[in-house]
DSSP file (Angstrom, degrees, kcal/mol; ACC not computed):
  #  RESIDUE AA STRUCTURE BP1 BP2  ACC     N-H-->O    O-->H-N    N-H-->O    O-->H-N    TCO  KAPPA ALPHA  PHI   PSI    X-CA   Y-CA   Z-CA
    1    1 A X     >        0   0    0      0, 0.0     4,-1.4     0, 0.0     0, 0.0   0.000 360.0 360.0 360.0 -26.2   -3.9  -22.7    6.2
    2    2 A X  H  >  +     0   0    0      2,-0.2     4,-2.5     1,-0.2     5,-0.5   0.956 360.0  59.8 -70.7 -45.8   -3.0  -24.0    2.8
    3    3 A X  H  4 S+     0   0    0      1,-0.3     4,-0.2     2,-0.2    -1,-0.2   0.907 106.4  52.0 -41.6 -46.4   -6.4  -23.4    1.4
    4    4 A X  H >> S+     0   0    0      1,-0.2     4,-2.1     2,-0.2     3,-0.7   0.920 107.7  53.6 -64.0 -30.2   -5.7  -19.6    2.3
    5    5 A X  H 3X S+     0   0    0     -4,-1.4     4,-2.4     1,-0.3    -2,-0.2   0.950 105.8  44.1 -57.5 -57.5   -2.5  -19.7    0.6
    6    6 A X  H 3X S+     0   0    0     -4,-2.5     4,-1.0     2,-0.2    -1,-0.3   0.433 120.1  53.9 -78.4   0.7   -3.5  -20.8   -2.8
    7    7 A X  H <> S+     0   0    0     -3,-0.7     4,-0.7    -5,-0.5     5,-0.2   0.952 111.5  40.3 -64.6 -57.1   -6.7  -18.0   -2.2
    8    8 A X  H >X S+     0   0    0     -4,-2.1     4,-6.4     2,-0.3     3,-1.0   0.853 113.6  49.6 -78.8 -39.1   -5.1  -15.5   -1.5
    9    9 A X  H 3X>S+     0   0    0     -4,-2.4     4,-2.7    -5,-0.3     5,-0.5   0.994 112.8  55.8 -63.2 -46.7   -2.5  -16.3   -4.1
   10   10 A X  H 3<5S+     0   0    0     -4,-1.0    -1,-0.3     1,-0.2    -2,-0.3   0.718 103.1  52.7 -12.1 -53.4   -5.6  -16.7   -6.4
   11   11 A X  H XX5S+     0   0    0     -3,-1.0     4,-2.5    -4,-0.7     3,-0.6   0.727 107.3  56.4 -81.4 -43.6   -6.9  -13.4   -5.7
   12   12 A X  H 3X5S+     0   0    0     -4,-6.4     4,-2.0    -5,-0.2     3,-0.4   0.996 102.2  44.9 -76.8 -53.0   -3.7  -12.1   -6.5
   13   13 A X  H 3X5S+     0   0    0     -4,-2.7     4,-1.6     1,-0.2    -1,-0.2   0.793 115.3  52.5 -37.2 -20.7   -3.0  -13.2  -10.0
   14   14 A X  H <><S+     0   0    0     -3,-0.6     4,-0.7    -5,-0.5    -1,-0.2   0.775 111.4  50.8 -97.6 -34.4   -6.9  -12.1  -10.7
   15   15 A X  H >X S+     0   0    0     -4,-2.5     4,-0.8    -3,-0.4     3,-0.7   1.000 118.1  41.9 -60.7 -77.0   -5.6   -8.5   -9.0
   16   16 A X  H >< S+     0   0    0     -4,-2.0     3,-0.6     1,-0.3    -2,-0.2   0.725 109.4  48.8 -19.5 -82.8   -3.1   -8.7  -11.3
   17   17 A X  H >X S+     0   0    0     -4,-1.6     4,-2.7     1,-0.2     3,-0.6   0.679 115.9  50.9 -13.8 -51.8   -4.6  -10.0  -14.7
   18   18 A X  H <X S+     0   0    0     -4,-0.7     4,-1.0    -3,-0.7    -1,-0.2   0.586 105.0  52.2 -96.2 -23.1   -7.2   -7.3  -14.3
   19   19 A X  H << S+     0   0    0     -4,-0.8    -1,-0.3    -3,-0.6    -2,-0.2   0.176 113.6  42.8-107.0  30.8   -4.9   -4.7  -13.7
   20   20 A X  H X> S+     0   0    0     -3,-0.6     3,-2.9     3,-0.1     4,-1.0   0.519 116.1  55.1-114.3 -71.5   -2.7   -5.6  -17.1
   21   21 A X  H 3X S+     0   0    0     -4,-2.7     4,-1.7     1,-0.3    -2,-0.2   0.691 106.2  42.3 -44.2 -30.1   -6.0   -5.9  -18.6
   22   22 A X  H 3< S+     0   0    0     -4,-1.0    -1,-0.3     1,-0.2     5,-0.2   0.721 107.4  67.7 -89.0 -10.3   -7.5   -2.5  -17.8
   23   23 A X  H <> S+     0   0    0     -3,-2.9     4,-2.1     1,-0.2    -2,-0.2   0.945 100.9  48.2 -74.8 -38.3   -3.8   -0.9  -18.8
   24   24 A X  H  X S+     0   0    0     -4,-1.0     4,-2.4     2,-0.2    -1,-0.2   0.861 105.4  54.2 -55.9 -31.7   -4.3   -1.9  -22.5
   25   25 A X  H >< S+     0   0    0     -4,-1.7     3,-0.8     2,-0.2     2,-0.7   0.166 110.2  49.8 -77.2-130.1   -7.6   -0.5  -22.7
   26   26 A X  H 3>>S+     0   0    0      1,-0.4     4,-2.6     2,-0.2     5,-0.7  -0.077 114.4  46.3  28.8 -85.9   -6.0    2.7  -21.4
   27   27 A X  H >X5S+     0   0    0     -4,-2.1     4,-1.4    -2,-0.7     3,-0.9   0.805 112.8  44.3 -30.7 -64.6   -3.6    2.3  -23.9
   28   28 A X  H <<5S+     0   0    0     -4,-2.4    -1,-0.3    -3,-0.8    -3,-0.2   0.598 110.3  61.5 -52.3 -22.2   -5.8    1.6  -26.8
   29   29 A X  H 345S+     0   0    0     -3,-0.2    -2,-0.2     1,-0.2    -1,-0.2   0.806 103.3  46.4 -86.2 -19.3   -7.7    4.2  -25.6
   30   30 A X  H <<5       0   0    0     -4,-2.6    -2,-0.2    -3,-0.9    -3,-0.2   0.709 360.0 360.0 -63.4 -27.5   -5.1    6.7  -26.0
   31   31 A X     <<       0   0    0     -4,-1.4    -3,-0.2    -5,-0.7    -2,-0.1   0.695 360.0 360.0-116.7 360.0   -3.7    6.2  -29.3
């Protein structure tokens, strides 16, 4: 059960990360 914890939490930081990252190129791609 721990192992899922630190996945999931895993998965989320990477969810995360990835969705900051695709918001700059947005950004950079607008102005």
């Amino acid at each position: 059960m721990e192992y899922m914890g630190s996945f999931l939490r895993k998965a989320a930081t990477t969810n995360l990360f990835n969705s900051i990252k695709k918001r700059k190129v947005q950004n950079r791609a607008m102005s």
